[in-house]
C-alpha positions as CSV (number, residue, x, y, z in Angstrom):
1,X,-42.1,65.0,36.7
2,X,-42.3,61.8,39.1
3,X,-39.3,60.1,40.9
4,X,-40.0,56.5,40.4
5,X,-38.0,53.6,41.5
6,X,-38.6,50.5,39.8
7,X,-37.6,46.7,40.3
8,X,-34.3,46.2,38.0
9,X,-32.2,43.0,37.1
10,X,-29.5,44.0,39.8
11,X,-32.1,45.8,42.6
12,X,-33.4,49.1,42.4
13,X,-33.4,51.7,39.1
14,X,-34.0,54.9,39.4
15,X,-36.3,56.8,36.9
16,X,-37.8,60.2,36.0
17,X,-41.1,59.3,34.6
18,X,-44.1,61.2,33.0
19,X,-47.5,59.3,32.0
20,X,-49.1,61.0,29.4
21,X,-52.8,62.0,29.6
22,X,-54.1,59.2,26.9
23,X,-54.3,55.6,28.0
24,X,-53.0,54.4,24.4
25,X,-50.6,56.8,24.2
26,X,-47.2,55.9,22.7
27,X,-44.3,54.9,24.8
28,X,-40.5,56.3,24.7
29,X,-38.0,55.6,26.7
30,X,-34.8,57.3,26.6
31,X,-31.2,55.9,27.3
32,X,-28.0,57.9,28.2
33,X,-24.3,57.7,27.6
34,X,-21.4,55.7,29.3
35,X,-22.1,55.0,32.9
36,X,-18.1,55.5,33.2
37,X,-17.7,58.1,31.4
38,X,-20.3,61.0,33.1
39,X,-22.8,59.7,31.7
40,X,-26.5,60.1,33.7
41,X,-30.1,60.3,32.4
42,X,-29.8,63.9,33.9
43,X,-27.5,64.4,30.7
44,X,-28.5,67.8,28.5
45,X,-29.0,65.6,25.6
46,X,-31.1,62.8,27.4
47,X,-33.3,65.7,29.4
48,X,-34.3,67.4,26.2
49,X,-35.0,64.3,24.0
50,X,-37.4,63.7,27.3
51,X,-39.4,66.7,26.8
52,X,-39.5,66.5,23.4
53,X,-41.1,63.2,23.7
54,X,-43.4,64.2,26.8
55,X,-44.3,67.5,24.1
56,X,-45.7,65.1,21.7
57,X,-47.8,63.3,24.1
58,X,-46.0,60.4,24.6
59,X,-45.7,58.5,27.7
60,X,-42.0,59.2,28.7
61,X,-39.2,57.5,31.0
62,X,-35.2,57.9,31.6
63,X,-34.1,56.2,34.3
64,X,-30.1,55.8,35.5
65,X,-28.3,52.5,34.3
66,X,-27.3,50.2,37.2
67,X,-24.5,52.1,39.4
68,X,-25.7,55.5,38.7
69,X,-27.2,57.5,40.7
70,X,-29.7,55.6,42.8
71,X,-29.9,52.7,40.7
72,X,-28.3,49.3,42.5
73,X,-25.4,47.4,41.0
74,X,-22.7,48.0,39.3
75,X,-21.4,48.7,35.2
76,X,-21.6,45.6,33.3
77,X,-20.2,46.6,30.0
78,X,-23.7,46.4,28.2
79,X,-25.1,43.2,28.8
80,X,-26.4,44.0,32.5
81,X,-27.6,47.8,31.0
82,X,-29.6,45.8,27.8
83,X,-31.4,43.9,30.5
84,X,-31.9,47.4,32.8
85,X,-33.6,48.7,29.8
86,X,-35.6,45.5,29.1
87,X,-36.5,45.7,32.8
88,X,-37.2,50.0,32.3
89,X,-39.5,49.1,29.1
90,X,-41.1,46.2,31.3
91,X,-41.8,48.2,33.8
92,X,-43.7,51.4,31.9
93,X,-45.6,48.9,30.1
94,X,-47.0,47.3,33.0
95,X,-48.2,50.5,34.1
96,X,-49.8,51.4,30.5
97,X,-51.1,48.1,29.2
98,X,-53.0,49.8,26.5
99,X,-50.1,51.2,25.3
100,X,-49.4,49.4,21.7
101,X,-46.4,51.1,20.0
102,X,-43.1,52.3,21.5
103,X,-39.7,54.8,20.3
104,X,-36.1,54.0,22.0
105,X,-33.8,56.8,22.0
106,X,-30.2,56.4,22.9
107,X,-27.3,59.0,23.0
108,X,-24.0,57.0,22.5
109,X,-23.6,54.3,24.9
110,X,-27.8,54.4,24.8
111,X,-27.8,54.6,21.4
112,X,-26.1,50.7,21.1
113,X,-28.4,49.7,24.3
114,X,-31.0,51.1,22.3
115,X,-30.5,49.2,18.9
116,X,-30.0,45.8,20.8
117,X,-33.7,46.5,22.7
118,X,-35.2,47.3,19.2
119,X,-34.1,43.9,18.3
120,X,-35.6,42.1,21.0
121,X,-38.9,44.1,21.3
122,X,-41.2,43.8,18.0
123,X,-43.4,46.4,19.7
124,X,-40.4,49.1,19.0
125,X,-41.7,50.9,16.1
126,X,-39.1,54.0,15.7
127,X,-35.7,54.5,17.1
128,X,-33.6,58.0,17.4
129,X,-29.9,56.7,17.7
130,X,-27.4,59.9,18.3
131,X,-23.4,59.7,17.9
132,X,-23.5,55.5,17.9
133,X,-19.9,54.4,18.0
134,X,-19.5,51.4,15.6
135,X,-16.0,51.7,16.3
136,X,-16.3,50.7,19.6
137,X,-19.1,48.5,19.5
138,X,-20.6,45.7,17.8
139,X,-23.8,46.6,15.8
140,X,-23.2,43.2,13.7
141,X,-26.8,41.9,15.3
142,X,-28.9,44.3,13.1
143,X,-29.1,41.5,10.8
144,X,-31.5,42.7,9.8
145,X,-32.8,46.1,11.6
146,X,-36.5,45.6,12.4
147,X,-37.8,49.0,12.4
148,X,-37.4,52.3,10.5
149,X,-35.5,55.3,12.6
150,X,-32.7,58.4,12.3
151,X,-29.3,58.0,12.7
152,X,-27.6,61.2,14.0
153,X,-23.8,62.3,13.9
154,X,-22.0,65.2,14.1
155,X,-18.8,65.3,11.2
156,X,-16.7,66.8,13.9
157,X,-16.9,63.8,16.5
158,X,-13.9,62.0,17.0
159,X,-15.4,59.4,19.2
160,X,-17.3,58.2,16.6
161,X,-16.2,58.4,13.0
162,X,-18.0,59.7,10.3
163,X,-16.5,57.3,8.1
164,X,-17.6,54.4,10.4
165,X,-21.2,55.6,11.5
166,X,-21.5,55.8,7.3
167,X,-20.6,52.3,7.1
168,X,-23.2,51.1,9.3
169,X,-25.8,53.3,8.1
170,X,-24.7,52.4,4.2
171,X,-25.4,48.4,6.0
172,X,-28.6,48.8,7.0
173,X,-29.7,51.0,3.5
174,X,-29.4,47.9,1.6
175,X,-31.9,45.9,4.1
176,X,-35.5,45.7,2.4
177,X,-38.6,47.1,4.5
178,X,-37.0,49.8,6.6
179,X,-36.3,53.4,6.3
180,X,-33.0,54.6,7.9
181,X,-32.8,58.7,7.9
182,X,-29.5,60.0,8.5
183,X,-28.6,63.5,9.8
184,X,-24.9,64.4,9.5
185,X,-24.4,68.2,11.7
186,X,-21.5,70.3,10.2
187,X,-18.9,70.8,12.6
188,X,-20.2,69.0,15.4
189,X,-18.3,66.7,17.8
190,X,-19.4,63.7,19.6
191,X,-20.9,66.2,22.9
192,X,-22.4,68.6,20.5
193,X,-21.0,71.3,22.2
194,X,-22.9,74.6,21.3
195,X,-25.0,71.9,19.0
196,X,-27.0,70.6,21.0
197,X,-30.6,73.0,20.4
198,X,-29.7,72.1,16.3
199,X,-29.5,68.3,17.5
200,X,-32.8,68.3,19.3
201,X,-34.4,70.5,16.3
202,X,-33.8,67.8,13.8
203,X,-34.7,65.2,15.8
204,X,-37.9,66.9,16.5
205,X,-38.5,67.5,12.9
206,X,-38.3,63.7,12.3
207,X,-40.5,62.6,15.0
208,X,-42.8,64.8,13.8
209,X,-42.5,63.8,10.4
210,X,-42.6,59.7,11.5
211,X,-45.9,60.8,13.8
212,X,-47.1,62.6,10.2
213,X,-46.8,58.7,8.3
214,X,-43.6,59.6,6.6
215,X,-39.8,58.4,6.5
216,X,-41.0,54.6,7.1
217,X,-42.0,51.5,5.1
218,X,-45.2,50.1,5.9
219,X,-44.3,46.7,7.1
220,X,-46.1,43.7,8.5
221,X,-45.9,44.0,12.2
222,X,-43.6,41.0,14.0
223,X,-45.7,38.9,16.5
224,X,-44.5,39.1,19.5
């Protein structure tokens, strides 16, 4: 898959990037965990959910928040990495203008950058959102969530609470026009240690079944 590096709020970003062979193909981008904490988009987690967009023909990029890798700058505790993502999602879309519909998936940290781009991009049409951490973040501006996606947890993590990841999903089950799925895994922690193959099955299985018309409301789409 291509090295690409791209223009980003803060300088450069790097990116590992794979155009798929339709010129309207669909668009995912992929966001990995805490920049302080290990977290790359070279992460097990964030590679796989790659390839299983790029297996679906999607058009499909991961790229390093600022201060990782190659990518310029330094951690901004979120509000710098929302606007690398804005600036990733610009980017990919620039180079696939026919490109109409989009998918965010975020793993943890992503998973928050995530939500916040679905809020700000009406093109977002599905989200995957793995171990979010309402318990350390504030998901408060998913009033209300724009688009229908999967919220997925293990009951094991310790990071993340069950009990608080339920509380925002319960939230956004009582907003009108959207379908949240959620996927609790039995005894798996906030890494999915030995989990992970389970994790990427059942998000698989709901891409597929999204890409098949199901587990979403048809809704009016939101001008841009």
């Amino acid at each position: 898959m291509p090295e690409v590096i791209f223009a980003g709020p803060s300088g450069r970003l790097e990116g590992r990037y794979q155009p798929s062979k339709e010129k309207n193909a669909p668009i995912a981008i992929i966001l990995h965990p805490h920049p302080q904490f290990g977290g790359t988009m070279n992460n097990k987690i964030v590679y796989d959910l790659f390839y299983m967009f790029q297996k679906r023909n999607f058009t499909t990029l991961r790229f390093n928040f600022r201060g990782i890798g190659r990518s310029q700058g330094e951690f901004d505790h979120g509000t710098g990495e929302l606007s690398d993502a804005a600036a990733a999602l610009d980017w990919i879309q620039s180079l696939h203008p026919d490109s109409k519909n989009c998918w965010v998936a975020g793993y943890s940290f992503g998973a928050w950058i995530g939500m916040q781009l679905l809020m700000r991009r009406p093109e977002i049409e599905g989200f995957i959102s793995i171990a979010p951490q309402p318990n350390t973040y504030d998901f408060s501006f998913l009033a209300p969530c724009p688009s229908s996606g999967l919220i997925i947890h293990g009951d094991a993590d310790k990071v993340a609470p069950p009990k608080d990841v339920q509380a925002l999903v319960d939230k956004l089950h009582t907003q009108k026009g959207i379908t949240i799925t959620q996927k609790t895994l039995a005894g798996a922690n906030h890494f999915f240690s030995n989990d992970t193959d389970v994790l990427i099955e059942e998000c698989a299985d709901y891409l597929d079944r999204r890409l098949a018309g199901e587990l979403s409301d048809p809704r009016p789409k939101r001008l841009r």
